[in-house]
C-alpha positions in Angstrom: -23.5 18.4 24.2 -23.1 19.2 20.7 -19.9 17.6 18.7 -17.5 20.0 17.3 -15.1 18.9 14.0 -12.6 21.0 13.3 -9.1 20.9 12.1 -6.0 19.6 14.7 -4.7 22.0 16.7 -1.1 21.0 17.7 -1.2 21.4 20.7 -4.6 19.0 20.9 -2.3 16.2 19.4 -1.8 14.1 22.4 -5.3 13.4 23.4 -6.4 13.1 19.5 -3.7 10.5 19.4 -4.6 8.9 22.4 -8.1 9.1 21.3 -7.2 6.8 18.1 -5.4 4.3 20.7 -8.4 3.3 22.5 -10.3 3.0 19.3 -7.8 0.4 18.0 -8.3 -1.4 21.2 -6.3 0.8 23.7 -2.6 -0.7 23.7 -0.4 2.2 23.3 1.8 2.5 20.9 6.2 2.5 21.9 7.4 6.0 22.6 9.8 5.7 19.7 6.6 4.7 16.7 4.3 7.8 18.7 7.3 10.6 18.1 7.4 9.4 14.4 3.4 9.5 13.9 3.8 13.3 16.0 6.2 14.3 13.2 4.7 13.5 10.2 1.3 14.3 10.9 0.4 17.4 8.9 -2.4 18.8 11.4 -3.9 21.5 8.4 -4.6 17.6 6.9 -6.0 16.2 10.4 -9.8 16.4 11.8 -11.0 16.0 15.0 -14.3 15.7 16.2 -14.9 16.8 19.7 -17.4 16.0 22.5 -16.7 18.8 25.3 -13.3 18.0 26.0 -13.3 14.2 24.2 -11.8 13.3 21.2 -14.5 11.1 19.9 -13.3 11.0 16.3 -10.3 11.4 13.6 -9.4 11.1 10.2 -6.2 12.4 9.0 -4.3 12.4 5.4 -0.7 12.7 4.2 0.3 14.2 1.2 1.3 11.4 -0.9 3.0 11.0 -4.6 1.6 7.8 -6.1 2.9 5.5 -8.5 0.6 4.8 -11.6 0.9 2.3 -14.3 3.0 4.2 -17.1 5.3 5.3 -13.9 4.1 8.8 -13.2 3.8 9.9 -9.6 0.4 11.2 -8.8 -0.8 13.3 -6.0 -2.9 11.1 -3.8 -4.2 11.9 -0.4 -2.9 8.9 2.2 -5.8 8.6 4.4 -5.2 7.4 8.1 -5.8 7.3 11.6 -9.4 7.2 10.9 -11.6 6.1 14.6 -14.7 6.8 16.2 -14.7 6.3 19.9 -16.7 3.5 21.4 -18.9 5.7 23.2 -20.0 7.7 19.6 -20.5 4.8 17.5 -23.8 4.9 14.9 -23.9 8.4 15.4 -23.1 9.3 11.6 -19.3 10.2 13.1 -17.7 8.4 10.4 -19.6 9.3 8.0 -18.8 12.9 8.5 -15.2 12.7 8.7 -15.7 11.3 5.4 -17.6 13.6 4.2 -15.0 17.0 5.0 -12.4 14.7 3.9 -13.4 13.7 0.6 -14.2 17.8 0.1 -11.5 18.8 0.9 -9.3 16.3 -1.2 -11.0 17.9 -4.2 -10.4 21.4 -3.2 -6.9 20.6 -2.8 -6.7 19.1 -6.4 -5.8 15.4 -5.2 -7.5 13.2 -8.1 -7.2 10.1 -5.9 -7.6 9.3 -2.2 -5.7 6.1 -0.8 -5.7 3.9 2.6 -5.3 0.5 4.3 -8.7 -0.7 6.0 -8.7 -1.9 9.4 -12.2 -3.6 8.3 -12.5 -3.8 4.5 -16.0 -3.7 4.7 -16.3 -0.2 5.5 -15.4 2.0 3.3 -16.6 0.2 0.1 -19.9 2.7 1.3 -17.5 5.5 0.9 -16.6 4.5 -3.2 -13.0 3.0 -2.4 -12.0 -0.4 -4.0 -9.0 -2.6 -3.0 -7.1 -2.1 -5.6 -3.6 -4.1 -4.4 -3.0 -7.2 -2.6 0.0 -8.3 -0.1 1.6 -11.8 0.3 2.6 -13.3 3.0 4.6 -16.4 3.2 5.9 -18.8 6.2 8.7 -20.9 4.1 10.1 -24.0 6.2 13.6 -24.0 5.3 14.5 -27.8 6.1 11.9 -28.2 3.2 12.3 -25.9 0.9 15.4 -25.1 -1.4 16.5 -21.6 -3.5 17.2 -22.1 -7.1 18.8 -18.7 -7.9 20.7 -17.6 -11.1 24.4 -18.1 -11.2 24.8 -13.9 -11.3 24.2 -14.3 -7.8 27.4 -15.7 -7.1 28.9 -12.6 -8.8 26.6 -10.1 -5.9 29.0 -8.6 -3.0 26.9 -8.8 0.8 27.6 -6.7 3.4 25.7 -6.1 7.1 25.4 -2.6 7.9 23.7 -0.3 10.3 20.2 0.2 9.3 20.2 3.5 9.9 23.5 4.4 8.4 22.7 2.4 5.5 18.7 4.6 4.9 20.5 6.6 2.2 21.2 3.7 -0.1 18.1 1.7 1.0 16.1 4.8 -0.1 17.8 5.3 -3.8 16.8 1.4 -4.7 12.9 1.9 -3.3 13.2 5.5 -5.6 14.2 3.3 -8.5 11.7 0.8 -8.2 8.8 3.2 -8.2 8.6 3.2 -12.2 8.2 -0.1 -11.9 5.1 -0.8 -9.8 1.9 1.0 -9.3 1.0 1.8 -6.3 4.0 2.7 -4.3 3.7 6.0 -2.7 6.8 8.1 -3.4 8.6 8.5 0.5 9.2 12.5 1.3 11.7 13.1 3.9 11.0 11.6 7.3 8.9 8.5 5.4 12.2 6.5 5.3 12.3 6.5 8.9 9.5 4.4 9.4 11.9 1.2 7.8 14.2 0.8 10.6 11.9 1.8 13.9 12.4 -1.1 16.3 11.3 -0.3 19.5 12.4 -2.4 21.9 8.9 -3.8 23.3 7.7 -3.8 20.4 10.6 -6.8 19.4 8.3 -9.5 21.4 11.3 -11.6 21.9 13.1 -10.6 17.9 16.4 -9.7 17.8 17.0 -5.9 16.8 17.0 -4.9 13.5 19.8 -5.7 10.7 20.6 -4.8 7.3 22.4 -6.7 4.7 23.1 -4.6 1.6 23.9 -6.1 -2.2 26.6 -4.4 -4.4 27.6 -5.0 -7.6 31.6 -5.5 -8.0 31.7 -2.0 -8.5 30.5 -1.2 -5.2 27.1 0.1 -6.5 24.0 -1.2 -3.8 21.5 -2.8 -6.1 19.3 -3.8 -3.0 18.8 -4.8 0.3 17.0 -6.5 3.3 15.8 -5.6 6.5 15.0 -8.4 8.5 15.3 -9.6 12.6 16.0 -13.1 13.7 13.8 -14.9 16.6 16.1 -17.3 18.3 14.5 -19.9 19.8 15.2 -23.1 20.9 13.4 -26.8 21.8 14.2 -30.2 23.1 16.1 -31.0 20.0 18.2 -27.7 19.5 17.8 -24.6 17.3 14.2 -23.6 16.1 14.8 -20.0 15.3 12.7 -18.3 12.5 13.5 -14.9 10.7 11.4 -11.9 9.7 11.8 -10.0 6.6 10.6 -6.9 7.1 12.0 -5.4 3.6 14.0 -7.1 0.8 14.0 -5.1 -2.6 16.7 -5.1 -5.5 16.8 -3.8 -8.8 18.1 -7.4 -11.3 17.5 -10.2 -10.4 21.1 -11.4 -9.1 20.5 -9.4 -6.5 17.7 -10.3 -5.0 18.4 -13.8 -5.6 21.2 -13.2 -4.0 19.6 -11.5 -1.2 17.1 -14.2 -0.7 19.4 -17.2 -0.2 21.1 -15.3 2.1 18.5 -14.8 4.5 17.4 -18.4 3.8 21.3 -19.3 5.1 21.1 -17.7 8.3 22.5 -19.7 10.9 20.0 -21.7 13.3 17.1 -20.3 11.6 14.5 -22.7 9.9 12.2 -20.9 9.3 11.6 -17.9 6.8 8.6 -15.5 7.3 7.9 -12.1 5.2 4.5 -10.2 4.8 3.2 -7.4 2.7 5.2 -8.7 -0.8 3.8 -8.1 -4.0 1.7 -10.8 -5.0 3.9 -11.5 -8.2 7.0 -11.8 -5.8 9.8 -13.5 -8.0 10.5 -15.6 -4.4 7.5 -18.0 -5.6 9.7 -19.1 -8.3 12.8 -19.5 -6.6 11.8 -21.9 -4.0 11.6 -25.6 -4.9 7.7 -25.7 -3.1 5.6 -22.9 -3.2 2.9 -25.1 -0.9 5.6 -25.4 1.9 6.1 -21.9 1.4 2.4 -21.5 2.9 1.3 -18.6 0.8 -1.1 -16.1 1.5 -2.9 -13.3 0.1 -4.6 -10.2 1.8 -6.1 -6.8 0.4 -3.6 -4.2 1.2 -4.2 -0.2 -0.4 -7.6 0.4 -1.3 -8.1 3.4 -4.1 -10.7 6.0 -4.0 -10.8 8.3 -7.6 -12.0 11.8 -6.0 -11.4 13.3 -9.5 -12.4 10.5 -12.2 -11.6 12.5 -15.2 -8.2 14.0 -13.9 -7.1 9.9 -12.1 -7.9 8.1 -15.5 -6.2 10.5 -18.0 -3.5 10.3 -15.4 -2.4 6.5 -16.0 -1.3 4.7 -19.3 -2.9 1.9 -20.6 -1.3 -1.6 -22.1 -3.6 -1.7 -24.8 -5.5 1.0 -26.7 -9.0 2.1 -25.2 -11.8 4.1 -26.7 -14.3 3.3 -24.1 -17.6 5.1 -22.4 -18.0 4.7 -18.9 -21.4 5.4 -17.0 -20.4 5.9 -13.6 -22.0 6.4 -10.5 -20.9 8.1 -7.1 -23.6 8.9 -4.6 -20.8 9.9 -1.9 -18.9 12.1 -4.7 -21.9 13.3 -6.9 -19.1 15.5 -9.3 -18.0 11.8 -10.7 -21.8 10.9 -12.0 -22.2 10.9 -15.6 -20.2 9.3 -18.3 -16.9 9.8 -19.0 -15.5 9.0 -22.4 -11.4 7.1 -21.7 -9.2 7.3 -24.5 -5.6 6.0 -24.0 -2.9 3.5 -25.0 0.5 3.3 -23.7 1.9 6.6 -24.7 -0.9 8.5 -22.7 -5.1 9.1 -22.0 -7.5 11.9 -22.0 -10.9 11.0 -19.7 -13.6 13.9 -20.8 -17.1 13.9 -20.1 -19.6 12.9 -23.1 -23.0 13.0 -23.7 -22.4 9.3 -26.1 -23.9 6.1 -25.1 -22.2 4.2 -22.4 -20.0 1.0 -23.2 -19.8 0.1 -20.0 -21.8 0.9 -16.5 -19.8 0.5 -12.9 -19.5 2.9 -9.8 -16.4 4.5 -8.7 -15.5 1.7 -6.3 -14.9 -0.4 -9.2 -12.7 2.0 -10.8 -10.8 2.3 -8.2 -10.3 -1.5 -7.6 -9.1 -1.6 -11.2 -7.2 1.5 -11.5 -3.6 0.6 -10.5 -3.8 -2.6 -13.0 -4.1 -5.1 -9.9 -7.9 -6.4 -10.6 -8.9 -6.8 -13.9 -12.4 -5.0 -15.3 -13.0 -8.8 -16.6 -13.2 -9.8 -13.0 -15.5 -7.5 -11.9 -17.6 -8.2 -14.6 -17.9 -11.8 -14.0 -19.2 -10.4 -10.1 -21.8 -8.7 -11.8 -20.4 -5.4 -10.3 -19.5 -4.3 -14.0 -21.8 -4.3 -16.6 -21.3 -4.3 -20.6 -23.5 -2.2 -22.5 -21.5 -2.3 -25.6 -20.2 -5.9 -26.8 -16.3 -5.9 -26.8 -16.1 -3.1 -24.4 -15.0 -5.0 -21.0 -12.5 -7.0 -22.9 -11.1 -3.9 -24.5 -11.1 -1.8 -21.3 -9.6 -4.9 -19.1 -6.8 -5.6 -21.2 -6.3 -1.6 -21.2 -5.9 -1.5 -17.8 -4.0 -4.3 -16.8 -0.3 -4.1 -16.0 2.5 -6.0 -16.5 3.1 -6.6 -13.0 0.6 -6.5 -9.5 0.7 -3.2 -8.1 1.8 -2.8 -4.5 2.3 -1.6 -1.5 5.7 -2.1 0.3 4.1 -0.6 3.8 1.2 0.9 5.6 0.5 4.9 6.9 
C-alpha cells in the first residue's frame, strides 16, 4: 500500500501519538505529560506519514523564540516527536519527514531549526550540529562543602506551591534569557511543563517542591524545583535529592539557593542534570571530582537560512570573514557568504570574493550559539582555513562569554 504524508489532523492525534510511543520503545507516557503534549502541539506544524490506517511516521515543530548571543530572540522552529515505526525502517521515512520539514521552515521564514537527538548520530546527515551541552552532577554531600558569598546570608527562602509560585518562576527564566544563548523564550502553556509530576512517573520521589529566593524587599530573584528520594539502609538515612530547576539572577541568590538544597534534612546526596556547562555550582563546592561531573550534547542547531541566522547574532570580536559553505540537504545555503559583524551588530550577504574559510552548515550550526569554538572544529579537520588568520578571527568572533544552554527538552 502506498504511504501517505500529510499534515495532523486533530482528530488523528491519538494514534499519531501513540504511534511515537512505540517508536520510543512503547511505555506510555502518564495521562497528565500526554494532555500537555495534546495541548501544545500545533497540528498545521505536525506530519504524519500513513500506511492505510498506521501511523508509521512523525515529525512535528513548535514555534519557538530563541536566544542568540547579543540577546535577541530569534524565530526558530523546535523540532520534535520525530519516529519512524519499526515495521517502516530504511524505507527513506525519515528522510522525508525531513525533507517537508526543512521546506516548510523556509517558507515560514524561520532562519534556524532546533532539536534534542534521541541518537546524535542522525541528523548530523540532515546539516544540524550540537551546538550546547548539559551537565550533570551526583555531589556526595558528606564529602563535599558550599563556599557561598556572605550576601547569601542576607537572601529570604520561602517553600511554596509550585504551581502557585509559576508566575514568579517564569519572570526570573524571562530575565535570564539575555543572558544565555540558547534558551528558547516559553509562550504560554511552556511554563507548565516545570512543575508536571505525575504520580507514576515519581518512581519512589517525593512530589514536587519549590523554594523561592527574595531579596529583603520581597522581590523573587530565583528559585528551585527539586523532589527528595527518602531512602533508608542498615545504618539510617540515605536519601538523595533531585534538582529539577534552580535559576537566580546575582549570585547571592543562587548561592543561597544551592546550600539550601545541599541542607536538606536526611539527604546526602545532591543530583541535578541538564545545567549549563559553566554552572557557577562547580566553584562553589569544595571538590568538583566528588561532585562526579558530566557532560552531554543537549540542543543541536540547524541554519535553514544562513544569511538571515548569522546577521542575526552579535559577535565578541570584529569579523570580516568569507565563508564557503556547503548544504547538500538545503542547497539555497551553497555558496559563500561574506559575515561582517562585531558586537553592535552583523550583516551575512552572499559574495562572489574568495573564501577565507570552507565548512558545511553543520559546522555552523555547532558554532552558532557561541558553545563550540570554530578553532575546535578546525583542529577536527571539519573546518578548513583558506585565508591565514581567518579561523582565529572568526572563532574569537563567535565565541561567548558564557556556554549557551538549554534549561529543558521539547
Amino acid at each position: 500500500m502506498t504511504m501517505d504524508m500529510r499534515v495532523l489532523r486533530p482528530l488523528e492525534w491519538d494514534d499519531w501519538f501513540r504511534h511515537l510511543e512505540v517508536a520510543f520503545g512503547g511505555e506510555a507516557e502518564p495521562a497528565e505529560a500526554r494532555e500537555f503534549y495534546r495541548d501544545m502541539t500545533e497540528p498545521e506544524r505536525s506530519l504524519g506519514v500513513w500506511d492505510g490506517e498506521a501511523c508509521v511516521g512523525s515529525a512535528s515543530a513548535f514555534s519557538f523564540r530563541l536566544a542568540v548571543p547579543g540577546g535577541a530572540l530569534v524565530p526558530a522552529a523546535g523540532v520534535t516527536m520525530v519516529g519512524v515505526a519499526p515495521t517502516h525502517r530504511r524505507r527513506g521515512v525519515l528522510t522525508s519527514l525531513m525533507r517537508r520539514q526543512l521546506d516548510d521552515v523556509r517558507a515560514g521564514g524561520e532562519p534556524l531549526a532546533v532539536l534534542t537527538a534521541s541518537d546524535p548520530a542522525i541528523y548530523g546527515r540532515f546539516g544540524y550540529g550540537a551546538a550546547t551541552y548539559s551537565l550533570s552532577v551526583e555531589v556526595d554531600t558528606t564529602r563535599v562543602r558550599l563556599a557561598v558569598p556572605p550576601e547569601a546570608d542576607g537572601i529570604r527562602l520561602r517553600l511554596v506551591d509550585p504551581e502557585e509560585a509559576l508566575g514568579a518562576c517564569e519572570k526570573v527564566y524571562a530575565a535570564l534569557l539575555a543572558v544565555r544563548p540558547g534558551m528558547p523564550a516559553r509562550l504560554p502553556g511552556w511554563e507548565r511543563q516545570g512543575v508536571l509530576d505525575p504520580a507514576s512517573g515519581r518512581g519512589g520521589r517525593a512530589p514536587l517542591a519549590c523554594v523561592l529566593a527574595e531579596r529583603a524587599d520581597g522581590e523573587v530573584v530565583g528559585y528551585a524545583r527539586y523532589q527528595v528520594n527518602p531512602e533508608w539502609d542498615m545504618s539510617g538515612s540515605a536519601g538523595s535529592v533531585e534538582v529539577r530547576d534552580l535559576d537566580a539572577l546575582d549570585p547571592a541568590a543562587y548561592a543561597a539557593l544551592w546550600r539550601y538544597v545541599f541542607d536538606i534534612d536526611l539527604v546526602w546526596t545532591v543530583k541535578a542534570h541538564k545545567r549549563p556547562v559553566d554552572d557557577p555550582l562547580l566553584h562553589l563546592v569544595s571538590d568538583v571530582r566528588r561532585s562526579a561531573p558530566r557532560v552531554r550534547d543537549q540542543l543541536h542547531v540547524r541554519l535553514v537560512d544562513v544569511g538571515a541566522a548569522l546577521a542575526a547574532r552579535v559577535y565578541g570580536s570584529p569579523v570580516d570573514v568569507v565563508f564557503e559553505v556547503t548544504d547538500a540537504f538545503c542547497p539555497w545555503n551553497e555558496g559563500r557568504w561574506r559575515l561582517t559583524g562585531d558586537a553592535k551588530g552583523a550583516s551575512c550577504v552572499r559574495t562572489g570574493d574568495a573564501a577565507d574559510l570552507a565548512l558545511s552548515v553543520t559546522e555552523l550550526g555547532a558554532a552558532y550559539l557561541g558553545g563550540v569554538t570554530l578553532a575546535s572544529l578546525g583542529g577536527a579537520g571539519r573546518v578548513v582555513e583558506r585565508r591565514a588568520g581567518a579561523l582565529v578571527e572568526a572563532s574569537r568572533g563567535f565565541a561567548g562569554d558564557v556556554a549557551p544552554w538549554l534549561p529543558h527538552g521539547f
